[in-house]
C-alpha positions as MATLAB code, in Angstrom:
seq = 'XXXXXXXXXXXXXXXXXXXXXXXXXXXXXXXXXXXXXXXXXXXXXXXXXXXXXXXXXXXXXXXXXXXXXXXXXXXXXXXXXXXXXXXXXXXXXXXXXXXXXXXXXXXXXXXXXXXXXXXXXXXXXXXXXXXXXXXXXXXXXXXXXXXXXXXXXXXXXXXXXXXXXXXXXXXXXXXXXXXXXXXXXXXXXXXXXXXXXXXXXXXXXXXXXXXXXXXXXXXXXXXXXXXXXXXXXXXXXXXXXXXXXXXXXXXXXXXXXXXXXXXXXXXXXXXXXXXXXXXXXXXXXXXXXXXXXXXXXXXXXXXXXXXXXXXXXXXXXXXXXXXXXXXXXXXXXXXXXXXXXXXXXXXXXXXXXXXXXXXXXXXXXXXXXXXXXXXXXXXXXXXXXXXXXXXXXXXXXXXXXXXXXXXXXXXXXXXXXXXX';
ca = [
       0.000    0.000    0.000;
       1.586    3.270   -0.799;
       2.443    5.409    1.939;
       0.751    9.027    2.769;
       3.010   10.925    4.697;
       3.699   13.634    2.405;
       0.075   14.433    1.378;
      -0.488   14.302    5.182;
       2.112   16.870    5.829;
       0.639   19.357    2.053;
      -2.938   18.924    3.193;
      -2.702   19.436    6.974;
      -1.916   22.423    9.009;
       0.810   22.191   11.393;
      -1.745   22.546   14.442;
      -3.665   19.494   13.106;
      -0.090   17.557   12.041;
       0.862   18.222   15.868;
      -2.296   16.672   16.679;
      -1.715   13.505   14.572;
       1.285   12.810   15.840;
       0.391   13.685   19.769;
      -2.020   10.284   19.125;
       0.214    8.536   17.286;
       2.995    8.896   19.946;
       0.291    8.147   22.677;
      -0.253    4.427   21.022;
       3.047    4.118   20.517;
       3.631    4.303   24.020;
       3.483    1.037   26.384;
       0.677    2.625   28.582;
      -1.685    3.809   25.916;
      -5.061    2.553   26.218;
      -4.908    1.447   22.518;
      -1.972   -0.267   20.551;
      -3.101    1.210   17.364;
      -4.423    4.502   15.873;
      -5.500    5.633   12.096;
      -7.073    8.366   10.781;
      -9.933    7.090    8.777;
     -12.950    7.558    6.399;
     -14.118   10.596    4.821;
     -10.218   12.472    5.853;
      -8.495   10.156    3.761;
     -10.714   10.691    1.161;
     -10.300   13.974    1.250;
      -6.700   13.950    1.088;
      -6.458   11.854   -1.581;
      -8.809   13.954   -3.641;
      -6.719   17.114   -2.792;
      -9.138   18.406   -1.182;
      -8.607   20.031    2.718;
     -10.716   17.561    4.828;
     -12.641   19.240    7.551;
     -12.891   16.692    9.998;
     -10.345   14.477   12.040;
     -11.665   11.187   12.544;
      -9.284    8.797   14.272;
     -10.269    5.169   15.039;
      -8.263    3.373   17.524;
      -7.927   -0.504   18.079;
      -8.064   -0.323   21.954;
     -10.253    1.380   24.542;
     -11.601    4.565   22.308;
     -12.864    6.643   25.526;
      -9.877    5.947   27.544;
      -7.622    6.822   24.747;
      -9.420   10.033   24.361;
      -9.418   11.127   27.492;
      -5.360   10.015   27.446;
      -5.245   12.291   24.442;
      -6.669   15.467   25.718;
      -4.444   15.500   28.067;
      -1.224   14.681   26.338;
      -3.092   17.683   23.534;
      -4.150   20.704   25.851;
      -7.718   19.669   24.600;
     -10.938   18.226   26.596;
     -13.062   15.506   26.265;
     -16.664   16.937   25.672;
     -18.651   14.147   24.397;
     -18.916   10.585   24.691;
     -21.305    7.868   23.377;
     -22.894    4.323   24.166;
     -21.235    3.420   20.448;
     -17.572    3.713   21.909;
     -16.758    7.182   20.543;
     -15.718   10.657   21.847;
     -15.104   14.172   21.217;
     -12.013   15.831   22.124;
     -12.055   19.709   21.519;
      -8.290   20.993   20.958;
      -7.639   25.113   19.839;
      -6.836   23.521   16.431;
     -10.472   22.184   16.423;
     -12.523   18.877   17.387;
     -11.283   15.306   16.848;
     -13.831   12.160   17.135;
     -12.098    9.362   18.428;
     -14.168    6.201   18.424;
     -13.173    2.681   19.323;
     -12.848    0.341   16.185;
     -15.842   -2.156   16.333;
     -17.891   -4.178   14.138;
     -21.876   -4.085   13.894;
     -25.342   -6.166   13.649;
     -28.752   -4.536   12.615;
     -31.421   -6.207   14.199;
     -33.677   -5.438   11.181;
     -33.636   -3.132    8.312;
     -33.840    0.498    8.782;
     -32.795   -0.287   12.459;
     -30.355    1.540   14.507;
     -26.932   -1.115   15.395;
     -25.831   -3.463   18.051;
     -21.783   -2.874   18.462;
     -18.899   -4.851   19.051;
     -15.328   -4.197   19.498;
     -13.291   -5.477   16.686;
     -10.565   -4.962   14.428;
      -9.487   -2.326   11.943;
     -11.082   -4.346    9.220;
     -14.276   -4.733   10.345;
     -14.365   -1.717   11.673;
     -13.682   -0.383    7.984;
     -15.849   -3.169    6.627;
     -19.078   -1.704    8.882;
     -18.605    1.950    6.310;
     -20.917    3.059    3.927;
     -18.654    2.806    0.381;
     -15.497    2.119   -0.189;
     -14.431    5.447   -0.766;
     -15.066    6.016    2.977;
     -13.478    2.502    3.824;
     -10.036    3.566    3.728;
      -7.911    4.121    7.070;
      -3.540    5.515    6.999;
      -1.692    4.606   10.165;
      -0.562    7.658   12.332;
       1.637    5.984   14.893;
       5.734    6.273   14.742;
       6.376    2.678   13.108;
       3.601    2.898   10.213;
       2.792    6.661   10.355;
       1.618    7.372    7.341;
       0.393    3.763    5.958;
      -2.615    3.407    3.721;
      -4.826    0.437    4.656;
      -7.442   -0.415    1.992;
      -9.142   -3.620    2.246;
     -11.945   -2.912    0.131;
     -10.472   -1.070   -2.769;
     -11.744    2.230   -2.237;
      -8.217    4.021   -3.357;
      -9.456    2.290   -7.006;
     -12.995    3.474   -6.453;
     -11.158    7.190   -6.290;
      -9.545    7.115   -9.310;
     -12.550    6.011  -10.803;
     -14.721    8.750   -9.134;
     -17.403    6.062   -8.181;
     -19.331    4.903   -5.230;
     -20.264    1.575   -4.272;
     -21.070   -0.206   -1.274;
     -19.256   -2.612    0.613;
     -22.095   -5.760    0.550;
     -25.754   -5.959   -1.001;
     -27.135   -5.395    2.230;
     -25.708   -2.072    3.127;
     -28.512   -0.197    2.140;
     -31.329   -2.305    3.719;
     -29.115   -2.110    6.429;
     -29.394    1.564    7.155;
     -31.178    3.386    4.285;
     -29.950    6.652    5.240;
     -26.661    5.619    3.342;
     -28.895    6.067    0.397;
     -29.288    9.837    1.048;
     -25.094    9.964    2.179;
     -24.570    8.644   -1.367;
     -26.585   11.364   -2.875;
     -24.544   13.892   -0.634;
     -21.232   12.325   -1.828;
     -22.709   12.250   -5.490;
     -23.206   16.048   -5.440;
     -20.220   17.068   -3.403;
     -17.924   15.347   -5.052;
     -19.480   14.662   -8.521;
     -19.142   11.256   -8.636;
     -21.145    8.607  -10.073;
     -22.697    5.021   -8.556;
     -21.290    1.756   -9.752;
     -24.045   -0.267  -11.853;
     -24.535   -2.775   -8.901;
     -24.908    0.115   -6.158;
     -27.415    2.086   -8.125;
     -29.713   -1.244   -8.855;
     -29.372   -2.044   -5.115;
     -30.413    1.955   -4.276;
     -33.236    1.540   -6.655;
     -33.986   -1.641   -5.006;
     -34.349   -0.706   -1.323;
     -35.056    3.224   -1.723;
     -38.776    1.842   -0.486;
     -37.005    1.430    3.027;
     -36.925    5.299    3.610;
     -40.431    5.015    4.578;
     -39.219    2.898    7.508;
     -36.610    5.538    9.095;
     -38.142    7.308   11.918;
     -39.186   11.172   11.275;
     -36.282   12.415   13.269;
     -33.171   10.416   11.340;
     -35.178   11.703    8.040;
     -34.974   15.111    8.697;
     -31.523   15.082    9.960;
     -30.139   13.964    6.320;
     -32.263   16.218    4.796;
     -31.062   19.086    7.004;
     -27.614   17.907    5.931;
     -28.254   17.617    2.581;
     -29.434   21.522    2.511;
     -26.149   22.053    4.542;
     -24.466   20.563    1.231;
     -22.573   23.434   -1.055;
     -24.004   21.410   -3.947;
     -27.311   21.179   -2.515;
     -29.611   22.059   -5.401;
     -27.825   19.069   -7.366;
     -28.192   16.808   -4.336;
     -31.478   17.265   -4.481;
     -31.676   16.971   -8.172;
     -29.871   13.654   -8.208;
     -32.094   12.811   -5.573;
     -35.725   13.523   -7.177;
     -34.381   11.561  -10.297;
     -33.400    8.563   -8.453;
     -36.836    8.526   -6.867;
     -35.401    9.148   -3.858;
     -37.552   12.182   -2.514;
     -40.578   10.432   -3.837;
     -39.864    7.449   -1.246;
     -39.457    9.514    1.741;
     -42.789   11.238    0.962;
     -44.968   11.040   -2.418;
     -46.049   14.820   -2.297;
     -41.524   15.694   -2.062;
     -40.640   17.122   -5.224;
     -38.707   19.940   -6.207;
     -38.905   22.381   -9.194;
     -36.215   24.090  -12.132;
     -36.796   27.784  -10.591;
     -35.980   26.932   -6.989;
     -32.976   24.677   -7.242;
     -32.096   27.560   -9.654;
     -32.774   30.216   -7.023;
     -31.001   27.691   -4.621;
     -27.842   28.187   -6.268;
     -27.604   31.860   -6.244;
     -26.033   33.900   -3.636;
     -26.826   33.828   -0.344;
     -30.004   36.216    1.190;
     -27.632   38.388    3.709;
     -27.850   37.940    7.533;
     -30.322   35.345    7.800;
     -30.715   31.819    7.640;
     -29.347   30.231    4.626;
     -30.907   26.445    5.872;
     -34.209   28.589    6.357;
     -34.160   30.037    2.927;
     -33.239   26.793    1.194;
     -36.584   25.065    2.566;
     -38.253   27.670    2.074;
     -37.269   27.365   -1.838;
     -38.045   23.433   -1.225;
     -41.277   24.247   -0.442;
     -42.602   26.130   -2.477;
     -43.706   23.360   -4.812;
     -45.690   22.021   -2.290;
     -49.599   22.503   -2.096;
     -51.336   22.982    1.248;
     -52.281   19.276    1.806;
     -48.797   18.155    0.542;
     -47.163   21.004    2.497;
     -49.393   19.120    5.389;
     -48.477   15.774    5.059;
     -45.015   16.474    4.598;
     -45.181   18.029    8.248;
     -45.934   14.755    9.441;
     -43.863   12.399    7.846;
     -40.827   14.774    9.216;
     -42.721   16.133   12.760;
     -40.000   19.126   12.309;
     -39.349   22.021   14.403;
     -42.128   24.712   14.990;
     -39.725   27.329   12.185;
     -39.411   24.164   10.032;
     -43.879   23.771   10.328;
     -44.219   27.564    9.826;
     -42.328   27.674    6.714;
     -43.640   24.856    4.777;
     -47.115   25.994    5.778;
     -46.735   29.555    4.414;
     -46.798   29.072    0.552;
     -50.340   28.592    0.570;
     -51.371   31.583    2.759;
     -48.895   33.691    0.278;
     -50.460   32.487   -3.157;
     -53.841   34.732   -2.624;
     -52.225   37.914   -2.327;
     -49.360   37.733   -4.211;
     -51.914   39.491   -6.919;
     -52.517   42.392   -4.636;
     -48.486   43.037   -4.537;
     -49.012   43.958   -7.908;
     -51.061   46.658   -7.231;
     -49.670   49.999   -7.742;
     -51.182   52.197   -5.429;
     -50.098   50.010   -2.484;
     -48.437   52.093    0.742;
     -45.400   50.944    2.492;
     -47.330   50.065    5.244;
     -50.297   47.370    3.329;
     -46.897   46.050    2.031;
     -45.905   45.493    5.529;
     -49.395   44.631    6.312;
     -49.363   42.054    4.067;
     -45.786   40.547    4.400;
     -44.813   40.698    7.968;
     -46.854   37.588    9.208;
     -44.519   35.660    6.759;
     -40.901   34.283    8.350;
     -38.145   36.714    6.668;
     -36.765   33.134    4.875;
     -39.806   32.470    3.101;
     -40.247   36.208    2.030;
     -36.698   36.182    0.760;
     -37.710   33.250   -1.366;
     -40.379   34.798   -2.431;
     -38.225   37.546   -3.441;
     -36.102   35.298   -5.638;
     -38.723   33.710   -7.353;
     -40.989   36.636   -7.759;
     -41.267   37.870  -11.857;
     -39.850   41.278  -12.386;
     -43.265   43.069  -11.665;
     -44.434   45.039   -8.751;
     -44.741   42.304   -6.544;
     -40.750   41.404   -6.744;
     -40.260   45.648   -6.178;
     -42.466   45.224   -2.928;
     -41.100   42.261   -1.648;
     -37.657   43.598   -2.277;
     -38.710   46.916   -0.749;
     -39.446   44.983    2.091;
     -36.981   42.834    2.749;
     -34.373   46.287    2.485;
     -36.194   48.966    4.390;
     -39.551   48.570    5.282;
     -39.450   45.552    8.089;
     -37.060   47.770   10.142;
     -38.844   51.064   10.383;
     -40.109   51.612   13.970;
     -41.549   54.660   15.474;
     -39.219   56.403   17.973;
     -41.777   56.436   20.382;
     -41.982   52.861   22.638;
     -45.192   51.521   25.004;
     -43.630   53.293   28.364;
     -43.595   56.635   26.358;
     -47.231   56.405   25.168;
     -47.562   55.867   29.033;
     -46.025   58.909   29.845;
     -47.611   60.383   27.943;
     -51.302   59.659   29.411;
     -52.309   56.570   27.607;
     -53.936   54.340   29.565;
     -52.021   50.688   30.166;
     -53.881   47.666   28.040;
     -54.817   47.620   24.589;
     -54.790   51.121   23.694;
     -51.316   51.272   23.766;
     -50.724   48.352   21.111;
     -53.376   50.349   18.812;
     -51.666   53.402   19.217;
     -47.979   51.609   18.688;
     -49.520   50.310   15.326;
     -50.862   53.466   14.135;
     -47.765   54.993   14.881;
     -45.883   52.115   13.441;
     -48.122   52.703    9.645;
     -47.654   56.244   10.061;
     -43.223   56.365   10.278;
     -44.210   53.896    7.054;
     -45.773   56.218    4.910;
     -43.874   59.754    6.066;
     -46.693   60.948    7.706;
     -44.511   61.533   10.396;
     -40.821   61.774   10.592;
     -39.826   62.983   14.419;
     -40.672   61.876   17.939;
     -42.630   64.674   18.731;
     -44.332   64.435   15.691;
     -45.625   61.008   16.640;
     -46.877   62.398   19.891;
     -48.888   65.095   18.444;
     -50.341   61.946   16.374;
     -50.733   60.379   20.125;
     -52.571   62.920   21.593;
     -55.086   63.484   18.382;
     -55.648   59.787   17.659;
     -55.973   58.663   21.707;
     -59.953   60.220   22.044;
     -61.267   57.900   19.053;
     -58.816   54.689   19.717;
     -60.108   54.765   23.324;
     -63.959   55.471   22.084;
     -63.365   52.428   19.943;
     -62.503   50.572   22.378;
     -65.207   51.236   24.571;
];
């Protein structure tokens, strides 16, 4: 196997090289809690595509916890994670390293989570998604730099390809299915003949993952740089269409989805709301369920169809600043910068736009414990007032503080009237 020192040492900065070879020196010692360490998986990969890998995954053949906690100390780092499945987190200034304890594992059933064992390096490498992520290089003084490959993933590299390790990996765990799009997008690679008939073959298992693992590889595969072409890839494989029927995407929002970011807000936000908006109310619904997200994941998905019956009126032309905000503020700020993108170039995009740079920040000068300063009684005359106040900064009807309390004291008579 050919040895990786020197791409080690080109694609690594010296903090993280100094980190390397703290662990290897640690299970090179006599006392180390494990005899052997490696960097593996997606790292190596990395490196041997050129490409600056953002993680540091070591495996260790040995106690995994122990070690870590034996390597935070030897690094200046801390251990702030650990978990049932033998692994750890150690947090160092040059950044986090997950240490887990090579092992081997049994799924009960399909689509179920796995029973581990210790083991070896090989079955710990032989447990992986695809080969590509099977691959392991020694760290320790007497091998440092070693590539171990026992499933010919270094081959699968040059090729640019991704296969799977044994016909049951995806029935397995069928979120490897989604992975494989990720890696497919990311990396632009392609699925051997056998993987792809054996993803098209037990895509049906998505239905079986639980709502919660679901969402979490869709929420990374919107983390994904080439996340409109994940999601391409996806939709043609069939893939979205097995987690839920109503899933689909469409041409102008994977468009919109690779344009530049909407500044100082949520770019995750934005992309679903993009997502969504080829969904109807009853598919926007049942979507819901099948992922039971978050309350600012429900709110989004559920706002395309309260948008599509006005989106006329944001045409209109003799629309103030403050109907626009009338109109737009009960919307998240994702979904109306969505909106913005996928508006046509009519009055609607101008008001959205319009919008999204000036008008949702306006605020009157004046605040509740002024208005009660100023003789306004406390309880709901006070929010009235704040509103009116609020429409009036909108459309330049007034422009100073005192200004909006001579609007206070004219206005207060018929608000309170109103109000009984």
């Amino acid at each position: 196997m050919p040895k990786l020192a020197s791409h080690l040492q080109h694609m690594l900065s010296a903090p993280v090289m100094e980190a390397l070879k703290t662990a290897g020196a640690l299970a090179g010692s006599q006392t180390a809690p494990a005899t052997e360490v490696y960097l593996v998986g997606g790292p190596v990969r990395d490196i041997l595509l050129g490409l600056k890998p953002k993680d540091l995954d070591l495996t260790v053949v040995g106690d995994g916890e122990q070690f870590a906690r034996a390597f935070a100390a030897a690094a200046g780092g801390q251990v702030v994670q650990v978990s049932e499945f033998g692994t750890a987190r150690v947090e160092l200034p040059s950044g986090p390293v997950d240490i887990a304890t090579a092992r081997s594992e049994y799924y009960p059933g399909p689509a179920s989570l796995p029973r581990v064992t210790p083991a070896g390096l090989r079955e710990d490498l032989g447990r992986r998604d695809f080969s590509v992520n099977a691959l392991a290089v020694a760290i320790w003084p007497a091998r440092w730099g070693e590539l171990v490959d026992p499933f010919g993933g270094f081959s699968d590299i040059a090729r640019r390809r991704l296969r799977i390790l044994h016909d049951r990996s995806f029935e397995d765990d069928p979120t490897r299915i989604l992975r494989g799009v990720r890696y497919a997008a990311r990396l632009g690679f392609t699925f051997d003949p056998l993987t792809f008939e054996l993803l098209d073959r037990d895509k049906a298992l998505l239905d079986r993952l639980s709502p919660a693992r679901v969402r979490a590889e869709l929420e990374k595969l919107l983390h994904e740089p080439a996340r409109a072409q994940a999601l391409r890839l996806a939709e043609s494989y069939g893939v979205l269409a097995a987690i839920h029927p109503a899933l689909r995407t469409n041409a102008r929002a994977l468009g919109a989805m690779e344009g530049p970011s909407p500044a100082g807000d949520d770019r995750l936000l934005y992309d679903l709301a993009l997502l969504s908006s080829a969904f109807s109310e009853s598919e926007g619904e049942a979507i819901i369920t099948r992922l039971s997200p978050p309350n600012e994941w429900r709110d989004i998905i559920n706002a395309w169809p309260k948008y599509r019956p006005i989106a006329s009126v944001l045409d209109r032309k003799d629309l103030s600043p403050s109907e626009v905000v009338s109109l737009l503020e009960p919307f998240p700020v994702p979904v109306v910068q969505a909106l913005h993108s996928l508006a046509p170039n009519t009055l609607q995009k101008e008001h959205l736009g319009q919008f999204l740079t000036r008008f949702r920040t306006i605020r009157p000068e004046t605040d509740g414990d002024a208005l009660l300063v100023a003789g306004v009684p406390q309880g709901p005359a006070v929010g009235a007032l704040l509103a009116e106040l609020k429409a009036a900064r909108l459309d330049g009807k007034v422009t100073s503080k005192q200004e909006e309390l001579d609007l206070v004291r004219r206005r207060l008579p018929d608000v309170l009237r109103r109000m009984g």
